[in-house]
Structure formats: C-alpha cells, structure tokens
C-alpha positions, 0 to 999 in steps of 0.5 A: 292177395298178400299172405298175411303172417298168423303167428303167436305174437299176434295173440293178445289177452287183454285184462278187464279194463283194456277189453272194456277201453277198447270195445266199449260199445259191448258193455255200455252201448254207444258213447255219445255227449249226452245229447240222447237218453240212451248215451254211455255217460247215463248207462254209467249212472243207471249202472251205479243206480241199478245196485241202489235199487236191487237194495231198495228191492230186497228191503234195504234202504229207502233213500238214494242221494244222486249229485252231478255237479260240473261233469262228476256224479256222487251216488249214495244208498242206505243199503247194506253196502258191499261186503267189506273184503270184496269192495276193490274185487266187486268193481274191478274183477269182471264176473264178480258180483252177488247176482249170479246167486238166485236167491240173494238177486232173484229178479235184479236190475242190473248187469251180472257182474259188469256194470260198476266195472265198465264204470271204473274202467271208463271213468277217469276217476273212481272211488267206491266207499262201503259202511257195514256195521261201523266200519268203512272200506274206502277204495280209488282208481284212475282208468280202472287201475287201483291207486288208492286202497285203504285199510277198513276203519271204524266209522259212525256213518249209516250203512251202505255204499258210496260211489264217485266218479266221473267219466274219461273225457278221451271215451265221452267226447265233450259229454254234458249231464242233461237234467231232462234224461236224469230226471226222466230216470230217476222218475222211472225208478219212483214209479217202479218202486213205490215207497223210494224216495231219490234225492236229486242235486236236492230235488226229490222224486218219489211215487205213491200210485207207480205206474198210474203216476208215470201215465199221468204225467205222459197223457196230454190234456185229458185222457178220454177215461179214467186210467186202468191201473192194474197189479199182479204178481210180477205184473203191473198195467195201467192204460187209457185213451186218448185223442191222438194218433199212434200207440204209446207204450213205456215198458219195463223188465225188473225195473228196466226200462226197455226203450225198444220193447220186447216180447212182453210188450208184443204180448201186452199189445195182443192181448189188450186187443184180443181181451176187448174184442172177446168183452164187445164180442166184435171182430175189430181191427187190431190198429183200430182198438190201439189207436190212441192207447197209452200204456205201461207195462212192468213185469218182473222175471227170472234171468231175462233175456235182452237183446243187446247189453244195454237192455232196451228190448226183451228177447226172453220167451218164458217168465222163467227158464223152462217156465210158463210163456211170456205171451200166456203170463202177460194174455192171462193176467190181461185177459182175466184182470181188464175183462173184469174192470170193464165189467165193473165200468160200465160208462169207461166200455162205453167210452173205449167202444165209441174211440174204437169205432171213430178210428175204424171210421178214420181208417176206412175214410183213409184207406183209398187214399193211403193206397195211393199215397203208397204208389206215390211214395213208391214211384217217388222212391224210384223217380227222384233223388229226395232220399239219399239212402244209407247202405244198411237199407240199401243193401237189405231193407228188411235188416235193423241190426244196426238201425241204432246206429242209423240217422236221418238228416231233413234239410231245405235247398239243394245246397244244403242237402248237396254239402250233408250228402257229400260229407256224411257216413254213407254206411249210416247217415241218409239225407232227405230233402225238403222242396221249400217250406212244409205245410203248416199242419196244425190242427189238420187231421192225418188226411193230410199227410196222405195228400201232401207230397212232402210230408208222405214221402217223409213219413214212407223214407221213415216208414211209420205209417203204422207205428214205430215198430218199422222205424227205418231210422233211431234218429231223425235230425232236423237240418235247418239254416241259422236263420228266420226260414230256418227256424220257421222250417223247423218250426213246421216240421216240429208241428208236423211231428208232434201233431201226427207222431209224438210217439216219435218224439217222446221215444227221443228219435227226434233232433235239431242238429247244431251248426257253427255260426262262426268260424275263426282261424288264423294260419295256424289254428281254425275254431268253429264257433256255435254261440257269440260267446264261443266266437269271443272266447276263440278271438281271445285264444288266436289273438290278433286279427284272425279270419272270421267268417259268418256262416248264414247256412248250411249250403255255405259250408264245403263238404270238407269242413261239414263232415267234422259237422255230423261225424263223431263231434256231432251236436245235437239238441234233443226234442224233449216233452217234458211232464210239464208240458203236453203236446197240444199245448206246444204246438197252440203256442208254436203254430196257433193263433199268433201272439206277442209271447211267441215273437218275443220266445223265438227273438230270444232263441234264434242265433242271428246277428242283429240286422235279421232280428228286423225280420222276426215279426214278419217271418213268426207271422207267416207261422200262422199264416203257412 
C-alpha cells in the first residue's frame, strides 16, 4: 500500500459558504429537482419562512406574502425586521443570529444561526431588505459573497423583512417549485398558528381551529366520530377513526413538521393506546386500538433535539433540558384530557369500542394466514431473484442511517428490471419485479394481500406489514412502459397502494418514474426527449436529419444509457392526495365501474403516439375487469 504524504498543505479552512457549497447535504438535506417534499429548494424556502413565523410567534406581524414565479422566490413579513447593523452579518456570518438567546427565541423554528445562511450561500442570488422605524437597509449577494451593500436610508414602508432569491441551478439541477408541496407548507404554518394569514402568488391560507382544520382536510369521507381536538400547554391533539388500514400521524415540534416522527410521536402512540385501555378497562392489543386512527400531534419545547439538520425526527427525551420527560408530558396530558373527553361522549366511546373490536376481529381472522404469507415471503426471499436488493440491506438489515437515501424500483418483464438492475446504484437503489399484471384489489379486504403472491412479496421487500416505522425504503417508484399496459400496471398498483397503504402515499414515499420517449441525436450531440414537445425543441437545436428513435419501453433501452435515467438527473412524479381529494374517491374513479370520463382522463394522460390511442378503450376496460 502507497504511503500517502500528510503535510501542512494539505490543511484547508474553508470560509462559510465554500463549507456549505461543498457539503450541503449537512445543512439542507438532500438537493433534489423539487419532485419530493423534502428537497433542498423547499428547505430553502421553510428556512426564510421559519423567521417569518418566529415573529408571527413573539407578537410581530400577522401577515407573510410568498411569490415564486419562474424558479425566483420573494418572501416578506410584517415583523420587527433585522436590526439594522447586523442585516449583511445575520445572513452571511454562520452562528450568527437572535436564537441563541433563550428569552428572545425560547421555543423557535428555525436552524440556530444557519438557515438564511445555507440560503445566500446556495442561491445564485440573494437579496435581503430590513425596515425598522422608517429606515431601510438594503443588501445582495451572488453565491454568498457580497456584492451589493447599502447605506440605511429613510423609507415610509411597514416595518419588517424582505428576502429574495433564487436557487444555483449548478446545486438544484433542473429544480421546479411544485405548488402541491408549497401549499402543503404554507397549510402547515396556518394550522400551527392560528390568527396568521400567508399570502400565496395571491392565494391565502389561513386557520381559525389548528390542528381540527389539518385533520379535516386529511380524513377521507367521514370520520367514523367527531374529531377530538385537544389543547394544553405546549400541546395541542386532535384524533378520530376511520375506516381504513394502517395509522396516520402529522407531527410537529415548534412548528416543525417532523415527517419521520420522533420521541413525541411514540409517546403520543403509547399513551392513545394506554389511556383507552384504562377507560374500557380491557386489555386490547396496541395495533388493534390504532388501526384506522388519524392523529395530529403539536408540542412546543425548549432547545429539541433532532436527529438530522433537516428536523424530520425528535430525538429529544426531556421537554426541557433537565426537565420532565417527553413520554410523561406527552402520557399525562393524553392520559388526564382524552379520559375526560370520553367520559363526557358517551356515544364517540361507543363508536371507538365497537372500531376496536372490528379490528381485533380482523386481525384474528388474519393471523394463520399472515403466518404463512410470512414463510412464503420468507422462502420466496431465498428462492428467487424478485428483489434485487441494495447493499445498505444486505450488509445489515437492521441499519436505516441511510434509509433516506434508499429507493425501490417496481417494474414488469425481465427486460425492463434486467436494464434497471444493471444500471442503478447498487449501494442505494433495489429493483423488484413484477410477474405480469397485479391484481385488480379495489374494493377487496387486506386478505388479499396475504393470499396474493405479488402483492405479499411486495409488501415484505417493503416491510410494512404493520405500519410504516419499518419501511425499508424513503422511495418507492413505480416503473412502467410508456404504453397501454404500462399505464394499466401502474394503475393497479396505484390502487393497491392507496387501498391498502395510503398512509405511504400521503408521506410522499411513492412515485412514477419518468422515462424518455424519444431519443434524438446526430454525430455529435444526443437529447433524450420525455414529451413531443421537447422532441420538437431537440429537432429544432441539432437541425437536419437527426437520428430519432421511439423508445415503446423500458427493456428497450441499454444499461449504458438507463443509468443517466435514475441516477442524479432522475424524474420523478410524485404521488400526491391532494385536500381536495379523498383516497376512495380516487380510486372509485381509477379502478370502479368503467365510465366515459375515465378513458377520456387516461386518453389525455398517456404519452403514446396516435396509432396506440386505438387501444385505449380496450385496455381502460380491462381496469375493471382485472
């Protein structure tokens, strides 16, 4: 082995923006094109946002206004705005900020002395205006570093702060704002904060029953009882039923939304399931209780703890350093305020018992099936090559440090899985394979999912057999051909989804990956194309006769040219429920009783050429009929 030379040369310090330039991942998570709700160019925004709200919090200001128009994002508040001297320090000098002083931020949102610093530094332009008491301080930066720094001048705007800017296109590779996820956000602040109003490219958002209005607006149809809202100090709770499989929960940590949960959660979870065993004075299993449930949970402490810089899990223990414990807060305010409310309701007792025992009746009916389905998945594991596993499972199982980072590609045919298994990142992407098309579940129970060999083997490669805690991968990606079966596979494995785990939906884990339809390309340049329209803008820049090849799927393309495919340039479409629209309405409309309205929606949607579209009626039949 070479002996490698350690001298003084090779001792570096970087200044603030080159360490965030070229570690990134540290400050704002992963980069991402803005396909997924967690990607850096929304950590940006909720960065900027999160001093919006710290002022909203102490008393300051009780309007945002947010503008995103062609990639650039302008964000003003009615706040105090930044003390005039420090306003180029604040967003360019790394632990610099008001938050390290308990009394001013006790409980705040946002990163203590970093956010608008990984902002400036990853934006290709910055600019940040402060008014104070008629006077404004204006200052802009290009890549971090100050280019424009004004002298304060007398101004008759309202006080408060301006920041503008937009991200570097050389970190946030072909990166698009999606309305869904900003709106999803901005929601989230409403709820958390009610009397705040946010102003959306001229849309408002505003919450007057917190976290009763975001569980509205989750619940598909109706709940099986009126929504419990509950509210305490530095707590806020609201739950009900309904009749669905799995548990879904929305929590949140000073505003925070922690995605992954956390210590508050689990204890939440505990004591939901140990206060209703203590009011039935029944010894009910844990899963039997919380199937169905759909909760929200808010609790406000000092200096949490997460486990990663983006806040998406609580690590903290203690409400306060040296405090009372996270599961006794959380367990005595459940235990004490929940007991009551069903004291009082008599007929919502009698509504959640008789759920209770429908799912301990389910469950029991299940039980010698899912033990086989177990030994099948099991042996299927070892016998067959369905699952092409990644390393950070096959080298430990029981690790998830990096289950962020992981993806699981479901595709149809040999050919196709063949192309994605020889061309993704064996570290990080796994591949399973489809044997023709899934079953048509809709409106089936979860029996099926035990007795169908497909769907158990998927549902054990993802490890969600009883919730989403042990979810083996963050993404799950649909693979299909650009045709009619493809869009019918996707279609049935959209349903199996949604009707059996939309709690994995609605966590945004599930996507359709998008691959070129054309590829264009003369001796010197090659273009993959995934609309006519980009085919036509790449026959207008390579000019005349250029090669053109249709791609009709996924088996058709090599490994060589796949990897560019589902590596960093990766396009993804998220599945999204929006509020507007509940789960079993979705799928009435995708895989219930044929109708005009559904061939002419997946006319308009699928990317073939005009000779397939004959096929169309025949193949949105067999949606039905599968």
């Amino acid at each position: 082995m070479s002996e490698v030379n350690y001298s003084e040369e090779h001792i570096r310090t970087l200044d603030w923006k080159e360490h965030i330039r070229l570690r990134p991942g540290m400050y704002i998570g992963k980069l991402g094109d803005g396909s997924s709700f967690d990607d850096g160019i929304y950590i940006l925004l909720k960065e900027v946002l999160d001093n919006c709200i710290d002022e909203y919090v102490m008393g300051h200001g009780r309007k945002v206004e947010v503008e995103i128009k062609d990639g650039r994002v302008r964000i003003r508040d009615y706040g105090r705005g930044i003390p005039l001297g420090k306003v180029v320090d604040v967003v360019s000098k790394i632990n610099t900020g008001a938050k390290y002083d308990s009394k001013a931020f006790k409980k705040s949102v946002g990163l203590n002395g970093v956010g608008t610093k990984a902002v400036n530094a990853l934006s290709r332009n910055f600019r940040v205006e402060s008014v104070r008491d008629g006077q404004v301080k204006v200052a802009g930066f290009e890549f971090g570093e100050l280019v424009q720094d004004e002298k304060v001048k007398k101004t008759d705007a309202a006080n408060g702060t301006l920041v503008e800017f937009e991200p570097d296109e050389a970190m946030f590779k072909k990166y698009q704002y999606r309305d869904q996820h900003i709106e999803r956000l901005l929601w989230n602040y409403c709820y958390l904060n009610t009397g705040l109003t946010i102003v959306f490219n001229g849309q408002r958002f505003q919450s007057k029953n917190g976290l009763l209005d975001l569980l509205e607006t989750k619940i598909d149809g109706e709940p099986l009882y009126p929504i419990i809202h509950l509210k305490g100090d530095d707590i806020e709770v609201a739950l009900t039923h309904a009749n669905h499989y799995g548990e879904e929960y929305y929590s949140f940590v000073n505003g925070q939304h922690t995605t992954q949960g956390g210590t508050h959660q689990g204890a939440f979870r505990e004591a939901v399931a140990k206060t209703i065993r203590d009011f039935f004075k029944k010894d009910w299993e844990s899963t039997d209780i919380r199937t169905g449930i759909v909760a929200a949970v808010s609790v406000k402490i000092i200096e949490p703890v997460f486990e990663s810089q983006t806040k998406t899990k609580l690590g903290s223990t203690e409400v306060e350093p040296g405090g009372q414990s996270m599961r006794s807060f959380v367990g005595d305010f459940i235990g004490r305020e929940l007991d009551n409310f069903l004291h009082k309701h008599p007929a919502v007792a009698e509504v959640l018992q008789q759920r209770i025992l429908q799912s301990e009746r389910e469950r029991k009916e299940l039980s010698g099936i899912r033990k086989l389905a177990r030994e099948r998945a099991k042996k299927a594991s070892l016998h067959n090559r369905k699952l092409r596993d990644c390393r950070v499972h096959l080298n430990d199982p029981k690790q998830d440090e990096r289950r962020e980072q992981t993806t699981l590609f479901i595709t149809e045919g040999d050919s196709a899985s063949g192309s994605i298994t020889k061309s993704r990142n064996v570290n990080t992407q796994a591949v399973f394979s489809l044997k023709g098309k899934p079953l048509n579940c809709y409106g089936l129970t979860k029996k099926v999912v035990y007795e169908n060999e497909e769907f158990n083997l998927v549902q054990a490669a993802l490890n969600i057999e009883d919730g989403l805690d042990g979810l083996r991968y963050n993404r799950i990606v649909i693979a299909t051909d650009a045709d009619v079966d493809g869009m019918h596979i996707r279609l049935l494995l959209l349903t199996f989804f949604l009707q059996f785990f939309p709690d994995l939906v609605k966590n945004d884990h599930l996507y359709i990956l998008q691959t070129p339809l054309f590829r264009v390309r003369n001796k010197k340049e090659t273009i993959y194309c995934y609309s006519e329209e980009e085919r036509q803008r790449a026959l207008a820049k390579l000019g005349r006769n250029p090669e053109i090849t249709r791609f009709k799927g996924l088996g058709e393309i090599s490994p060589d040219e796949f990897k560019h495919f589902i590596g960093d340039d990766m396009r993804l479409e998220p599945v999204m429920v929006t509020k507007d629209a509940a789960v079993q309405d979705l799928l009435s409309f995708y895989m219930g009783k044929n109708t005009p309205e559904r061939q002419e929606f997946i006319i308009s949607n699928l990317k073939v050429e005009k000779d397939l579209l004959e096929e169309l009626p025949e193949a949105v039949e067999e949606t039905t009929e599968a």
